[in-house]
N, C-alpha and C positions, 0 to 999 in steps of 0.2 A: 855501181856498174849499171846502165841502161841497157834495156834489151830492146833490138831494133826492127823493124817490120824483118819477114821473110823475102829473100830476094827476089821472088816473084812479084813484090809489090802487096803482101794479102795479111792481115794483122794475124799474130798466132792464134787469136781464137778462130780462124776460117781452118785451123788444122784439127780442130777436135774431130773426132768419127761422130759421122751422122749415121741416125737410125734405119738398121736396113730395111730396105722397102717388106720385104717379108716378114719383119716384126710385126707391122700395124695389122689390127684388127680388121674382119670385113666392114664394122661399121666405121673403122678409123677411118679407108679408103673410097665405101658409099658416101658418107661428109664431104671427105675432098674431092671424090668427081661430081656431085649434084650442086648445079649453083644455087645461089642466096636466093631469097622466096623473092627480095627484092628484082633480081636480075632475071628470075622466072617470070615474075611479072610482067615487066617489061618488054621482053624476048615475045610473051606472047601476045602483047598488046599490035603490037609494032606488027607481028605477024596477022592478026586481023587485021592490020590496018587501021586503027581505028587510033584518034588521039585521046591525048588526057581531059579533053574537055570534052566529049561523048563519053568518055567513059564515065566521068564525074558527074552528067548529069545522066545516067540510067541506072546510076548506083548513090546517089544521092553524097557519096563522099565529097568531099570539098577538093577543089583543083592542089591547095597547098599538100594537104596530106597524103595526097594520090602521088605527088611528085617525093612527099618524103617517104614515102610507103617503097617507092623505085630503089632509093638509096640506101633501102634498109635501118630507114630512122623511124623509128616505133614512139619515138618522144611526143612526137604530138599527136598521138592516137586517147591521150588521156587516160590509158593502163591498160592491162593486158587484157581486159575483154572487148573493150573497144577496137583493142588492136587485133583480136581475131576475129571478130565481128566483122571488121575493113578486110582480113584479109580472106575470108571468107566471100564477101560479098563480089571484093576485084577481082578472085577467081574465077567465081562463076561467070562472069561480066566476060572476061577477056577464054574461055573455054578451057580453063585448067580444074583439075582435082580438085573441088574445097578442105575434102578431108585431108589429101597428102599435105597441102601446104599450111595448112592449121597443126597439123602433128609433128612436123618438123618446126613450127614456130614454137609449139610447146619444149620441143627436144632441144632449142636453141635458150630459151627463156626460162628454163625451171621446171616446166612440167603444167599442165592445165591447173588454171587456177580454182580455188575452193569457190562453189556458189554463195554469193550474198543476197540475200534477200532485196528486193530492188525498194521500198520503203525507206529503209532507214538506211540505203545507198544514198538517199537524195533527200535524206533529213535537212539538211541547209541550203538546200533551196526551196521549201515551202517557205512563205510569204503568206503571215498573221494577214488577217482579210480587212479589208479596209471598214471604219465602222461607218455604217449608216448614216446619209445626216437626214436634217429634215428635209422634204420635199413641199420647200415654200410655192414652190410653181402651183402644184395640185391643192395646195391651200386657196391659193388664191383664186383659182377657177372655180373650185369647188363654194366659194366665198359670192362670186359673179353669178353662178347660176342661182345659188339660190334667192340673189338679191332680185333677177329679171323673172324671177319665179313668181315673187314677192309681187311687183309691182304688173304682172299681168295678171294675177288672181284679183288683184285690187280692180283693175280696168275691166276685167270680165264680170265682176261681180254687181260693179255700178252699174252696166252694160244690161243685167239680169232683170236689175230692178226694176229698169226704164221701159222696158218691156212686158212686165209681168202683170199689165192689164191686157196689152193685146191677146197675151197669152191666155191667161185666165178666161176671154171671148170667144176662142177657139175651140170648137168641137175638139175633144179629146180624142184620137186615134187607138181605137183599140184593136190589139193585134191578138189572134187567139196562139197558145202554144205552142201551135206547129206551125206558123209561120214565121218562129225565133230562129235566125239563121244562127247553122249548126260553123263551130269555129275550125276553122282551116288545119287540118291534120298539121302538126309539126313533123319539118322532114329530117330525118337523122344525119347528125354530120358525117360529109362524105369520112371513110379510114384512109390514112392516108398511104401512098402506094410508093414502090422503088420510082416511080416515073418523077415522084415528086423531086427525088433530090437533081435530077439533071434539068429543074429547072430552076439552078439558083442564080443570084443577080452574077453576071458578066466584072462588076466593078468591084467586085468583092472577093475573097477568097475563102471559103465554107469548107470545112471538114468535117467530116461523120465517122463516129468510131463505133463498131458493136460488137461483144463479147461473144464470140459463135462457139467455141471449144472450152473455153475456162474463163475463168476469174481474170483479170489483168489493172495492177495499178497506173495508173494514168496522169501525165501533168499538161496543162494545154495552159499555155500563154499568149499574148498577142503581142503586134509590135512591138509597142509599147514599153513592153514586162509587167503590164498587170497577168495577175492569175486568174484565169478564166476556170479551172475547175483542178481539184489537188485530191486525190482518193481512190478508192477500190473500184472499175466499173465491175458487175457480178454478170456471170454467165446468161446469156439473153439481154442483156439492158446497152443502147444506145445512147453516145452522148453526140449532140452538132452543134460545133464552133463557128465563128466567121468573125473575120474583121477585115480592115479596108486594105492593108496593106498584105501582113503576115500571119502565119500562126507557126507558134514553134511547141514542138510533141515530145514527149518520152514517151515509150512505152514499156513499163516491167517488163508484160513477159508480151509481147511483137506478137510470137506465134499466136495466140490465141483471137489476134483483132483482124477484125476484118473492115478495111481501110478506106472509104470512099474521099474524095479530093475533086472540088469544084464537079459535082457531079458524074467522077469517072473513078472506077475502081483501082487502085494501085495493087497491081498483080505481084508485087516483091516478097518472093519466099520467106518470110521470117520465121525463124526453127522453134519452140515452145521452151519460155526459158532466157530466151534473148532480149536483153534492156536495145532497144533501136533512140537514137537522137532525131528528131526531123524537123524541117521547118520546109514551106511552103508558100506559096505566094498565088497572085489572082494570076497568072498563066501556065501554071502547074493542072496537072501533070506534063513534065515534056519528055519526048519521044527522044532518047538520046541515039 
């Protein structure tokens, strides 16, 4: 014997008793009236005014993620610190809470995740350094001068001989003591000053990192994907990159660096503790 829809037209599981409104928990019914971080985002974006592409470029987030970030898609955030890194950063960006919507990301996701040391986060991507080779160019220069060395000591020398009766007829000059002129004070090389880095070349793009509050590991690549420097920078110590096109950053721990970019300081909050991704170019900084 078949059993057949209810004559209402509604399958019998549309008759089960649903749970009364008064069962759910207060947090059961804050969840369901507060919208998605994604749909918070948004909501507030569109309320400044402002699009996805200002916002991408004054948060350095990429136009794709920002869009998946809307929809509530975390996938391409590359795991969950990245992912509240981003959601942290479009918060503040678009004038919402970072903390609420970082604590509701953890409450939807598991819970804040364990610190990892940011090293051996990014073990597979150090790149063994390329070895040495010779420097035949400087060989050969080095090879040139001394040959034209060679052959002008030879010409001055004949030069010496040929003259060395004239010489020998000439009353010898003799100078007393103090009238050996005294040798020109050497002047100390200028130190070099902040003024310096805002005057880097235009066709290039220059970055300068310095450790102002701690320690911070550091990876600086160019275009390319050569590794331009992979290690600890330590408290007080400056490192400056350039190349013609790009430069792409990590930084361990963000908070502690303090960020100069084609000669202008990048004012971006980063919290102590935060792995930041970046990459850069010769018209950066831009004003989103």
């Amino acid at each position: 014997m078949s059993i057949g829809n209810a004559p209402d037209g509604n399958s019998p599981e549309d008759d089960r008793p649903s749970l009364p409104e008064d069962d759910r928990t207060p947090d059961d019914r804050l969840a369901a009236d507060r919208p998605s971080i994604g749909r918070a985002l948004r909501d507030a974006r569109v309320a400044a005014n402002l699009t996805v592409e200002e916002v991408s470029n004054s948060t350095r987030v990429r136009v794709p993620i920002v869009h998946a970030i809307e929809e509530d898609d975390f996938s391409r955030c590359g795991g969950d610190v990245y992912a509240r890194g981003h959601v942290r950063t479009l918060a503040r960006a678009v004038g919402l809470d970072p903390a609420a919507l970082v604590e509701q990301y953890d409450a939807e996701h598991g819970g804040r995740p364990a610190p990892t040391p940011a090293a051996p986060m990014f073990e597979a991507e150090r790149i063994r350094p390329e070895r040495r080779r010779p420097n035949w160019t400087a060989a050969m220069v080095a090879a040139l001068v001394a040959v034209v060395g060679f052959v002008g000591f030879t010409l001055f020398g004949q030069d010496d001989s040929g003259n060395s009766r004239n010489v020998a007829e000439a009353p010898a000059a003799v100078k007393s003591p103090t009238q050996a002129p005294k040798p020109a004070p050497s002047k100390p090389a200028p130190a070099p000053t902040e003024s310096a880095i805002a005057a880097v070349p235009q066709d290039k793009v220059t970055v300068k990192l310095t450790a102002i509050d701690d320690k911070s590991w550091i990876s600086a690549k160019a275009r390319d994907g050569k590794l331009l420097f992979d290690g600890l920078l330590m408290k007080g110590d400056s490192k400056t990159f350039q190349d013609d096109e790009r430069l792409d950053l990590i930084l361990g721990n963000a908070g502690a660096i303090e960020l100069f970019v084609n000669g202008k300081k990048v004012e971006d909050e980063f919290a102590p503790g935060q792995v930041e991704r970046l990459s850069y170019t010769k018209g950066d900084p831009q004003v989103g």
